[in-house]
C-alpha positions in Angstrom: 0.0 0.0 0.0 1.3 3.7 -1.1 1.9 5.3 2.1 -0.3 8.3 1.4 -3.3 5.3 0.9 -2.0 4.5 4.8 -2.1 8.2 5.7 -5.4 8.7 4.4 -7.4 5.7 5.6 -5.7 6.4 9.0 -7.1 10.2 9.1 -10.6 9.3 7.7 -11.0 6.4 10.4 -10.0 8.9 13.2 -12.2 11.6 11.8 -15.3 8.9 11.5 -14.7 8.1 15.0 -14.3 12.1 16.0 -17.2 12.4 14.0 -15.9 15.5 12.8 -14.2 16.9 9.9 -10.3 16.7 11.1 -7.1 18.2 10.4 -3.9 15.6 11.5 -1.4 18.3 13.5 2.2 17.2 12.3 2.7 15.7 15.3 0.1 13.3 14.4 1.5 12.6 10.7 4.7 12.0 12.0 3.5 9.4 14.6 1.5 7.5 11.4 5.0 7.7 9.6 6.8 6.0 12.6 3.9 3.4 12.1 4.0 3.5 8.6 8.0 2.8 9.1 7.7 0.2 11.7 5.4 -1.9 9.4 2.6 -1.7 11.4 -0.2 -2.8 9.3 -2.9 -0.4 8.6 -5.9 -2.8 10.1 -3.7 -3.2 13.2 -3.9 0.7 13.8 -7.8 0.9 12.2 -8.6 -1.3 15.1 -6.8 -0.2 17.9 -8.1 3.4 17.0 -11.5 1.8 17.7 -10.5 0.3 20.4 -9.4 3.8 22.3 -12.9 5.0 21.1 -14.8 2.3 22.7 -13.3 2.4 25.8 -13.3 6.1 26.1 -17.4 5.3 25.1 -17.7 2.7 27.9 -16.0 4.9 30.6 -17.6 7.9 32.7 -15.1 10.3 31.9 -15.6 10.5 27.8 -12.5 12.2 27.3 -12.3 14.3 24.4 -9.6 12.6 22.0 -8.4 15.3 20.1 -4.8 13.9 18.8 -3.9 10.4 17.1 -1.4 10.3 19.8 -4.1 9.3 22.3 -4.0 5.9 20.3 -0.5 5.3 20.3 -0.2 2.9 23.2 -3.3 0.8 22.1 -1.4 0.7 18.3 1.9 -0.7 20.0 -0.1 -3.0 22.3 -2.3 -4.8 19.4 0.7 -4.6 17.5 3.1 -6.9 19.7 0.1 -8.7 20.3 -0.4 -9.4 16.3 3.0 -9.5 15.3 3.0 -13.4 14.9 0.2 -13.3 12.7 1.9 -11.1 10.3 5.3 -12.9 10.8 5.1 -15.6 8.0 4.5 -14.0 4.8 5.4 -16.9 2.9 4.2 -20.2 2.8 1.4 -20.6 5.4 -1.1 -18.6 6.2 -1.2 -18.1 10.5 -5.4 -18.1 10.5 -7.0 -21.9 10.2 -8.5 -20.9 7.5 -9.4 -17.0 6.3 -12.0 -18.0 3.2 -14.8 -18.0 5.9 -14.2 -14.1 6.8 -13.3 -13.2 2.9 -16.4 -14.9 1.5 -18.4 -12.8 5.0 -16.7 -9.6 3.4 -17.5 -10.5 -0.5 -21.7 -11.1 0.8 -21.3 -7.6 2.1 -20.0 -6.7 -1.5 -21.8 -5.5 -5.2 -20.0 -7.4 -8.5 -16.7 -6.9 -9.3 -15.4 -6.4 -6.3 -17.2 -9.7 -4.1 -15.3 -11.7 -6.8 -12.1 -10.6 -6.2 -12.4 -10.7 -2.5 -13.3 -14.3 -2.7 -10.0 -15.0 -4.9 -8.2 -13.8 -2.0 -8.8 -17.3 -0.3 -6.2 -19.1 -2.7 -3.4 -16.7 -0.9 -1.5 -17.9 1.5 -0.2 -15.2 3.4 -2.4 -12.8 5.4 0.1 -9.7 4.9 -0.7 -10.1 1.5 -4.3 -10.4 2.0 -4.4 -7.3 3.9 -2.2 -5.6 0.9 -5.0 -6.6 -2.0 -8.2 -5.8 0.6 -6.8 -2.4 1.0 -6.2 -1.9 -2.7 -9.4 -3.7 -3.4 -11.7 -1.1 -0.7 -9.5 2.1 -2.6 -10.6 1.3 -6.2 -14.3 0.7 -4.5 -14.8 3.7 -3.2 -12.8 5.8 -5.7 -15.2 3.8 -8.1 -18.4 5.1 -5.8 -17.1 8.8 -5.4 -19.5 10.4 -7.6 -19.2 14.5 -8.5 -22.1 15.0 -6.1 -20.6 13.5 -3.1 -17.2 15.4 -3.7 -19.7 18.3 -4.2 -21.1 17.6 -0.6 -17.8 16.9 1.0 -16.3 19.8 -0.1 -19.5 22.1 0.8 -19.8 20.3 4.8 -15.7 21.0 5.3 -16.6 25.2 4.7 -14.2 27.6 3.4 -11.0 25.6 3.4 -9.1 27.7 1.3 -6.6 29.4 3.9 -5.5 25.8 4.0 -2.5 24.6 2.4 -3.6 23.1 -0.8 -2.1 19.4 -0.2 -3.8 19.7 3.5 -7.0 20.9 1.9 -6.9 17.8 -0.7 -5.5 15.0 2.3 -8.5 16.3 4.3 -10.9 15.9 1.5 -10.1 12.9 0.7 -10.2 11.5 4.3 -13.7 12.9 4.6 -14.6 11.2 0.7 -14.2 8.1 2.2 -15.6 8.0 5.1 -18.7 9.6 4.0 -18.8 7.1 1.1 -18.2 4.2 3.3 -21.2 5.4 5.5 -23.4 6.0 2.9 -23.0 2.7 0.8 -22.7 1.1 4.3 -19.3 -0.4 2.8 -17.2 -2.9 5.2 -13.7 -2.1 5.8 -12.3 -4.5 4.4 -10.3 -6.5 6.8 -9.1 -10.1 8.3 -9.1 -8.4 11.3 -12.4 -6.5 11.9 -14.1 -7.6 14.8 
């Protein structure tokens, strides 16, 4: 996956779960470059961002999370956790078996993209997996953004242009997706969701 794919899904995730339109301070893009340089993979950081959510959800305090690095611990935790299941990228896949979550995923899924999602189950190593569900879920929703719904992004985000133009563009696109994913009611598409 092209690291700006990584940057991106990472901001639209956080900004779904904000529930806000959201600008990544540098401090936060340099933390998902770490990640990105570690080779932590992006459903790894997808779900332990949830996971900070939840439990600031579940707890009395409801914090406001206002900075990726609030999910920085719970990424390194999952991560260490996970690592053996992204170890072998070669000949066996860790999981029993992952057809039964792909062919889950491809039921969730309109024709061309179910197909190819069920092909995944004759590979046999889940890094690569992960690699082709992420480019499989980019051409999706780049398939789904219509003019309209780049018209409506663009028109909810406001006057955005004091904003430097590749921060006015990342941020757009961050918001494209996740407003496509909740409109089509798309799965991530994941080994690894829960």
């Amino acid at each position: 996956m092209a690291s700006d794919d990584y940057f991106l899904e990472i901001e639209a995730h956080f900004a779904l779960r904000r529930n806000t339109p959201f600008i990544l301070s540098a401090k936060d893009w340099a933390l998902m470059q770490r990640w990105h340089h570690e080779g932590i993979p992006l459903p790894v950081v997808i779900e332990a961002i949830d996971s900070v959510f939840e439990k600031n959800e579940t707890s009395g305090r409801r914090k406001v999370i206002s900075s990726l690095s609030y999910c920085r611990h719970a990424v390194k935790e999952l991560w260490d956790e996970r690592k053996d299941l992204f170890v072998g990228s070669g000949e066996t896949t860790p999981e029993s078996d992952p057809r039964a979550r792909l062919e889950a995923l491809a039921q969730q899924l309109q024709e061309p993209f179910a197909s190819r999602v069920r092909e995944l189950g004759r590979e046999q190593s889940v890094p690569r997996i992960e690699q082709r569900l992420m480019e499989i879920e980019h051409q999706m929703i780049d398939s789904l953004a219509t003019e309209t719904i780049r018209r409506q992004v663009a028109d909810s985000l406001g006057d955005t242009s004091k904003l430097d133009p590749k921060i006015r563009a990342r941020t757009e696109e961050a918001n494209l997706r996740r407003r496509i994913r909740e409109q089509f009611h798309l799965p991530r598409l994941t080994l690894f969701a829960r």
